[in-house]
N, CA, C and O atoms as CSV, one atom per row, in Angstrom:
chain,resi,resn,atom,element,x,y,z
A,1,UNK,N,N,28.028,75.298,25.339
A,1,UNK,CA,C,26.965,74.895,24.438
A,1,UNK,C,C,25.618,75.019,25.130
A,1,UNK,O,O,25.377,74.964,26.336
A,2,UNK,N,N,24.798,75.195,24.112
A,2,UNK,CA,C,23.516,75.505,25.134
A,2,UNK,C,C,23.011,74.352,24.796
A,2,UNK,O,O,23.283,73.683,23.799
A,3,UNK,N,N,21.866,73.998,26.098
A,3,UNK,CA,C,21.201,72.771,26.285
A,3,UNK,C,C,20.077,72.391,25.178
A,3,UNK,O,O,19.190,73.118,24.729
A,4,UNK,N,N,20.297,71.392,24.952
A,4,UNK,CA,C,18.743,70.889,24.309
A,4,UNK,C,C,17.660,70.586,24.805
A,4,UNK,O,O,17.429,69.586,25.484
A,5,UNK,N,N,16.701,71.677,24.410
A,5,UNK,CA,C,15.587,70.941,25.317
A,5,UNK,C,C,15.117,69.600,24.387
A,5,UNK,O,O,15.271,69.134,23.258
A,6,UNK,N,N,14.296,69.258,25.926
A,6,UNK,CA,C,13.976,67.652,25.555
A,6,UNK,C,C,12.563,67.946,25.428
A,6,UNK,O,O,12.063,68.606,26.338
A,7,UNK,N,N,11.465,67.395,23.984
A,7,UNK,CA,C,10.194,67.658,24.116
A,7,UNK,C,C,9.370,66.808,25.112
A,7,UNK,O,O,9.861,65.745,25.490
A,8,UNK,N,N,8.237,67.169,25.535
A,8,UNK,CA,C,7.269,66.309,26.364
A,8,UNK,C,C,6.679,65.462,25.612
A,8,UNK,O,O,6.198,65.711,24.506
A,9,UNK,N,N,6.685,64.520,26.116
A,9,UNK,CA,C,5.686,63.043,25.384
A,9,UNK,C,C,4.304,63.976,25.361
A,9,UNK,O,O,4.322,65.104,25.852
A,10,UNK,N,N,3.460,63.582,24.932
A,10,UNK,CA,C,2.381,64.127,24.810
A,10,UNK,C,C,1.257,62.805,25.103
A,10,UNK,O,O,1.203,61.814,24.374
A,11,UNK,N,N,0.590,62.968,26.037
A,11,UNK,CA,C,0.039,61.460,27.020
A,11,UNK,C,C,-1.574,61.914,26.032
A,11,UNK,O,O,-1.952,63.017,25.638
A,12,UNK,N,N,-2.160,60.658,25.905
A,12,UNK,CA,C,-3.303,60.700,25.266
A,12,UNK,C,C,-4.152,60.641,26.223
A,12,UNK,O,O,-4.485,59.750,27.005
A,13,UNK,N,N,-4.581,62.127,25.997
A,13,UNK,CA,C,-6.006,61.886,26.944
A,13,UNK,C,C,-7.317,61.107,27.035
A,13,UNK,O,O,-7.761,60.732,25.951
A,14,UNK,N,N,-8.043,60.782,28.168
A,14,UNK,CA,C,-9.016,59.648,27.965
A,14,UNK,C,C,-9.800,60.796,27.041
A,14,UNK,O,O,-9.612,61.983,26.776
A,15,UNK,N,N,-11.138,59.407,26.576
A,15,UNK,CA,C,-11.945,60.214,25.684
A,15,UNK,C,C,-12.926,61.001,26.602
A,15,UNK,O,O,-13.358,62.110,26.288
A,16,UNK,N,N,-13.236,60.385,27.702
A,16,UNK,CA,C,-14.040,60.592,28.782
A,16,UNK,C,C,-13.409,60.515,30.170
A,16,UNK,O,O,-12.559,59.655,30.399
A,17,UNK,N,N,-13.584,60.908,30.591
A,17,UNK,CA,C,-12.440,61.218,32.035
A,17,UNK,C,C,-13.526,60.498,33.420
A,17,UNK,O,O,-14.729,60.758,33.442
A,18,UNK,N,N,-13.046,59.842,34.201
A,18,UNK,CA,C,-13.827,59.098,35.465
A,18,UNK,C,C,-14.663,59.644,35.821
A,18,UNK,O,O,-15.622,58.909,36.058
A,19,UNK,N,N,-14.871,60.946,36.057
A,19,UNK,CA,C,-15.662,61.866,36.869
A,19,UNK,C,C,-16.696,61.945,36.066
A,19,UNK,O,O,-17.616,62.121,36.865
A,20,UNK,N,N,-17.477,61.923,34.288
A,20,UNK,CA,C,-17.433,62.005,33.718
A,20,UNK,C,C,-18.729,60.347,33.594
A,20,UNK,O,O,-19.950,60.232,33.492
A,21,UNK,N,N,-17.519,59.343,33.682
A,21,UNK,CA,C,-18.380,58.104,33.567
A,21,UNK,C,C,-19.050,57.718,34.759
A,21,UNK,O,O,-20.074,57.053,34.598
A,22,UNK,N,N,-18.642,58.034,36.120
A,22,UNK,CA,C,-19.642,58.388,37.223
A,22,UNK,C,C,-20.791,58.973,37.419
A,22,UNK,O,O,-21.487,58.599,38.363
A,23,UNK,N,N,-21.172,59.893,36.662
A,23,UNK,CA,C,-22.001,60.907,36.919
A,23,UNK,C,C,-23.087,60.250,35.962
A,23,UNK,O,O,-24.266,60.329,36.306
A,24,UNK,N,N,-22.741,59.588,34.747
A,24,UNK,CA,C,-23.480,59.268,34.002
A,24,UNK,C,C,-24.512,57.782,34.951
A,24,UNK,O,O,-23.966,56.935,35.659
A,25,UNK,N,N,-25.821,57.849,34.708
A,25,UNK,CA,C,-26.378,57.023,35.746
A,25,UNK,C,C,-26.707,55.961,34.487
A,25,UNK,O,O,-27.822,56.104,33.985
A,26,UNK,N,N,-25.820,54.873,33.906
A,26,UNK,CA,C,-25.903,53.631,33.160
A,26,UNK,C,C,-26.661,52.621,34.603
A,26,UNK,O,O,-26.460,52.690,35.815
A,27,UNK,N,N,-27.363,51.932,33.958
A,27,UNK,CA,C,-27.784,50.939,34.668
A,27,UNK,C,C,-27.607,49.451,33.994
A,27,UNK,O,O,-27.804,48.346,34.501
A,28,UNK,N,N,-27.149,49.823,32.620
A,28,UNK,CA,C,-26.971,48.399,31.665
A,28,UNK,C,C,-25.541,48.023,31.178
A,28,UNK,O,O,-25.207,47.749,30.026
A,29,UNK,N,N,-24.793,48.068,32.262
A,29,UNK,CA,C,-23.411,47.568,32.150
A,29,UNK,C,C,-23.174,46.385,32.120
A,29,UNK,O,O,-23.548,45.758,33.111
A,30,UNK,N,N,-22.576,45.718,31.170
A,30,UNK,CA,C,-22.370,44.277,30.734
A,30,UNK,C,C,-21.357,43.956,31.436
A,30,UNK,O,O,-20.441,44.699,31.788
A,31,UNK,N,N,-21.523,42.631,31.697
A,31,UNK,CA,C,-20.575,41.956,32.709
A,31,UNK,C,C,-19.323,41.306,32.007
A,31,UNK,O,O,-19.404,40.544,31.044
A,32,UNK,N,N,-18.094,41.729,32.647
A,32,UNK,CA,C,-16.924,41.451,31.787
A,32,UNK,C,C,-16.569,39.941,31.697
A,32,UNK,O,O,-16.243,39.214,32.635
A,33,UNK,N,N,-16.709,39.578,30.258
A,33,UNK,CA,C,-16.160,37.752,30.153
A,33,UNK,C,C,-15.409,38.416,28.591
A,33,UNK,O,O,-15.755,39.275,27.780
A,34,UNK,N,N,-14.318,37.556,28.718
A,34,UNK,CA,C,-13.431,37.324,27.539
A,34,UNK,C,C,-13.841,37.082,26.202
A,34,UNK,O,O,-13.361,37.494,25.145
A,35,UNK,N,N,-14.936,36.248,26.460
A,35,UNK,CA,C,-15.551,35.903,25.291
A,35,UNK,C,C,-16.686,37.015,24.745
A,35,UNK,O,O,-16.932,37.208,23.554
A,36,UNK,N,N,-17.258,37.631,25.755
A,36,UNK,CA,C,-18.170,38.769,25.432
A,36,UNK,C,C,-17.137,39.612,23.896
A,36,UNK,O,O,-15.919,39.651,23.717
A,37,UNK,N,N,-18.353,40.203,22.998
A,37,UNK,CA,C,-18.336,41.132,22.422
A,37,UNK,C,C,-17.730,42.586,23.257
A,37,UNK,O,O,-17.402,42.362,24.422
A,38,UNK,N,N,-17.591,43.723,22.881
A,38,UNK,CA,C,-17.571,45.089,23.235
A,38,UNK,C,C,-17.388,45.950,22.120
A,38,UNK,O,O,-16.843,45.554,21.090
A,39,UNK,N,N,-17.906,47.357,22.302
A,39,UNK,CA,C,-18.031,48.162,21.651
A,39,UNK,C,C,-17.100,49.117,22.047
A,39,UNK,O,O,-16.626,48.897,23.162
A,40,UNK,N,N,-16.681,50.139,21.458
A,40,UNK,CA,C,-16.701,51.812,21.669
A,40,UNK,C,C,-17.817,52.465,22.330
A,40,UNK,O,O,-18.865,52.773,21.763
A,41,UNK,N,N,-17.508,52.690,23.719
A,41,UNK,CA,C,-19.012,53.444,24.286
A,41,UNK,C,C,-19.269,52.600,25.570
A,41,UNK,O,O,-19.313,53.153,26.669
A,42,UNK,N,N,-19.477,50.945,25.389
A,42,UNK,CA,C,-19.833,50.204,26.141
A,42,UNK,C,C,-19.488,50.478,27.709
A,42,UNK,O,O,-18.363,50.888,27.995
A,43,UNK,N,N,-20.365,50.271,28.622
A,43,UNK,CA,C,-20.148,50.329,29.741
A,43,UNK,C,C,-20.141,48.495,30.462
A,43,UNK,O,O,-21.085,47.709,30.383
A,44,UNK,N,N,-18.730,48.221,31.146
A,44,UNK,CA,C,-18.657,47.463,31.839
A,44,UNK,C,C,-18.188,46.990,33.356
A,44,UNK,O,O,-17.500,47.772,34.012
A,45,UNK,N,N,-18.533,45.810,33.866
A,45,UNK,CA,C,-18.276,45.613,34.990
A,45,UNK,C,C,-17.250,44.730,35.124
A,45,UNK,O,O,-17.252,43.959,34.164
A,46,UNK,N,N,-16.070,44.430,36.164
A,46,UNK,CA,C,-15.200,43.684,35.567
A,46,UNK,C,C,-15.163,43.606,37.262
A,46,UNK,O,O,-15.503,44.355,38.177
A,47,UNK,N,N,-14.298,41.706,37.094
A,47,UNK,CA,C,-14.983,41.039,38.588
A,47,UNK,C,C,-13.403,41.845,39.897
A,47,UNK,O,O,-13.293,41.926,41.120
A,48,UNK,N,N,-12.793,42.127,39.084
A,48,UNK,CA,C,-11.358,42.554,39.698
A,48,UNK,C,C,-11.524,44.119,40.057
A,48,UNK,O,O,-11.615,44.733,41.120
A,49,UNK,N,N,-11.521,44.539,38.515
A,49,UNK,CA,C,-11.377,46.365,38.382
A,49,UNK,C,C,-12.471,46.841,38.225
A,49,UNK,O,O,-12.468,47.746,37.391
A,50,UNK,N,N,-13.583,46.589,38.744
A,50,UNK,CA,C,-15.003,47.330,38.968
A,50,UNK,C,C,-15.569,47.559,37.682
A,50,UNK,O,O,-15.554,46.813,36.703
A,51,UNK,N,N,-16.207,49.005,37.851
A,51,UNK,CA,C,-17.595,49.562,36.610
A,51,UNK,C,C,-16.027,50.327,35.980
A,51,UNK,O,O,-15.012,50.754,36.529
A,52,UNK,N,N,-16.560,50.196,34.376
A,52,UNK,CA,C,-15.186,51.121,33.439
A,52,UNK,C,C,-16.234,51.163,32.149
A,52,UNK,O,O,-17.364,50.682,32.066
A,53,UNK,N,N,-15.539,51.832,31.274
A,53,UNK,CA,C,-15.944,52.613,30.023
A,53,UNK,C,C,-15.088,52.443,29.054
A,53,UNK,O,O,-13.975,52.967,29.076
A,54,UNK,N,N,-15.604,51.529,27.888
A,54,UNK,CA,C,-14.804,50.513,26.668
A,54,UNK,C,C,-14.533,52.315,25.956
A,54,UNK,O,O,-15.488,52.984,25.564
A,55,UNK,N,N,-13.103,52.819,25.920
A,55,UNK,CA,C,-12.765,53.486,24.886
A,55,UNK,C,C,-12.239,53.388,23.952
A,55,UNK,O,O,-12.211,54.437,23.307
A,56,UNK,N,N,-11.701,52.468,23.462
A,56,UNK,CA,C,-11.442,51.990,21.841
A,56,UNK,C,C,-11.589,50.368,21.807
A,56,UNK,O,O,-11.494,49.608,22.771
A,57,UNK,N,N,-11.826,50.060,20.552
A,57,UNK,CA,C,-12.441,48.241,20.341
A,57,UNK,C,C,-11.716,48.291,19.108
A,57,UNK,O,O,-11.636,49.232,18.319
A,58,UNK,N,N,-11.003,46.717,19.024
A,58,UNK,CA,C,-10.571,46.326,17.911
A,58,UNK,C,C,-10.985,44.834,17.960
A,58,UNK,O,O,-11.699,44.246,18.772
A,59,UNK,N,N,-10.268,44.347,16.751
A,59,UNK,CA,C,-10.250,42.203,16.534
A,59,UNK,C,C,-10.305,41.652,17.861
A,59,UNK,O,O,-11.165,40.833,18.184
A,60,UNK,N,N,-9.128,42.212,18.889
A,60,UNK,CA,C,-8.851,41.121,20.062
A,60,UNK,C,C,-8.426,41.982,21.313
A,60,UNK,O,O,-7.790,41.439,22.217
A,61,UNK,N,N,-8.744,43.225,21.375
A,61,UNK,CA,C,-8.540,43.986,22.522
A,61,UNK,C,C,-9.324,45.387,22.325
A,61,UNK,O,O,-9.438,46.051,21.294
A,62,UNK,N,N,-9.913,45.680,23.835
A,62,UNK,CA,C,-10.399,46.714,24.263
A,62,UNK,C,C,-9.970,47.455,25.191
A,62,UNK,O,O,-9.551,46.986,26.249
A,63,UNK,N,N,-10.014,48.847,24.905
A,63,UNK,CA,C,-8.871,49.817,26.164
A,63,UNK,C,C,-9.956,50.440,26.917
A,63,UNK,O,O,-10.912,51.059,26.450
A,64,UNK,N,N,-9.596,50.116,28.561
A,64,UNK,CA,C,-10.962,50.376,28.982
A,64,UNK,C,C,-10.450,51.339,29.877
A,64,UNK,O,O,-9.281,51.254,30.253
A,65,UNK,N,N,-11.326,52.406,30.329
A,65,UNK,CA,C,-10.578,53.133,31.491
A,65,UNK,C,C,-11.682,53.020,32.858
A,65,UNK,O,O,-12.864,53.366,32.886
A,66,UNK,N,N,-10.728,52.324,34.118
A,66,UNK,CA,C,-11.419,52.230,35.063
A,66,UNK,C,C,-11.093,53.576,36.067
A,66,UNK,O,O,-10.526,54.625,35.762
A,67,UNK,N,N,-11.682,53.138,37.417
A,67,UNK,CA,C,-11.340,53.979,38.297
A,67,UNK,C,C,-9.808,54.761,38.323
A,67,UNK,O,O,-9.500,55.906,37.991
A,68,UNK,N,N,-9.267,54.014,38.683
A,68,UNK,CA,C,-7.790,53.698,38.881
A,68,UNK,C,C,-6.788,54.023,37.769
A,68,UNK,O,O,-5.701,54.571,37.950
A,69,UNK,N,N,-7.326,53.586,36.507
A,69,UNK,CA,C,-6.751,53.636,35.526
A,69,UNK,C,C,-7.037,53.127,34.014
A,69,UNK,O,O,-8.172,52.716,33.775
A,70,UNK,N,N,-6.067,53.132,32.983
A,70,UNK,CA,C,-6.786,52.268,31.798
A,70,UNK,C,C,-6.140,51.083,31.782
A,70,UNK,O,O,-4.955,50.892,32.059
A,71,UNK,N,N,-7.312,49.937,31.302
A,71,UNK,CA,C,-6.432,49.261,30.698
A,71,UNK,C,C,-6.727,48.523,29.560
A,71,UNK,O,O,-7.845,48.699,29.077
A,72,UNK,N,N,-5.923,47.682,28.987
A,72,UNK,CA,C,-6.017,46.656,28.124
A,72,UNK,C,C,-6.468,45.667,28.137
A,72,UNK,O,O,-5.641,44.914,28.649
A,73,UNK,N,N,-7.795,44.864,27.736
A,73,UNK,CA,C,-7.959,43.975,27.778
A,73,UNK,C,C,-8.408,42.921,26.588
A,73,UNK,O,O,-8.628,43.484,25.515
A,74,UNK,N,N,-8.581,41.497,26.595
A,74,UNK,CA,C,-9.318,40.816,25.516
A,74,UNK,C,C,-10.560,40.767,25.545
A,74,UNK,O,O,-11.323,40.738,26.511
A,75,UNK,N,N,-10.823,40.754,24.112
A,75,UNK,CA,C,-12.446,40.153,23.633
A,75,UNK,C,C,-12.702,39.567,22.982
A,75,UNK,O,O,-11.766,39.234,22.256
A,76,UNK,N,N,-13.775,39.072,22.715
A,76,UNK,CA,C,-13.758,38.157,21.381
A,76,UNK,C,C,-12.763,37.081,21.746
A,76,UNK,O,O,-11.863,36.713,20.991
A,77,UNK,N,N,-12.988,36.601,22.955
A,77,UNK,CA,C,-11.773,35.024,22.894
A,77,UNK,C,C,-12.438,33.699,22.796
A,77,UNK,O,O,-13.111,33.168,23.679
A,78,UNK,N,N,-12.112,33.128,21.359
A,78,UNK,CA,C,-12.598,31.720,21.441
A,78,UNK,C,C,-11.747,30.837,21.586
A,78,UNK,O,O,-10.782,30.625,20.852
A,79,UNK,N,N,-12.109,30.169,22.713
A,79,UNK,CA,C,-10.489,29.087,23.642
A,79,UNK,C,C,-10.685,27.786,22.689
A,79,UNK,O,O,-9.951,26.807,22.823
């Protein structure tokens, strides 16, 4: 029997790639708190994972991509 191929996941590329949000010279990066707002676009600073770039915003999470990597985080948290 012949083999099945297996398809490739297909990985979502960032919208903007590190090299990309480096080069760009932001000087008005908002400082990351839970409770802060964020946008699509936003540039932030975060006290753990450094300077990153808000690429998608919803109700209660923002996907941010840092140096290192992306990630997930909250916004909009009222404790």
């Amino acid at each position: 029997m012949a083999e099945k191929k297996r398809r490739k996941r297909r990985v979502k590329k960032p919208v903007v790639d590190w090299e990309r949000v480096t080069l760009m010279h932001h000087t008005d990066f908002k400082t990351y708190k839970m409770k802060e707002e964020f946008e699509k676009g936003d540039y932030l600073v975060h006290a753990s994972f450094g300077r990153g770039f808000v690429e998608e915003s919803n109700q209660k999470n923002i996907e941010v991509l840092f140096e290192d990597k992306k990630r997930i985080l909250m916004h909009r948290y009222a404790a």
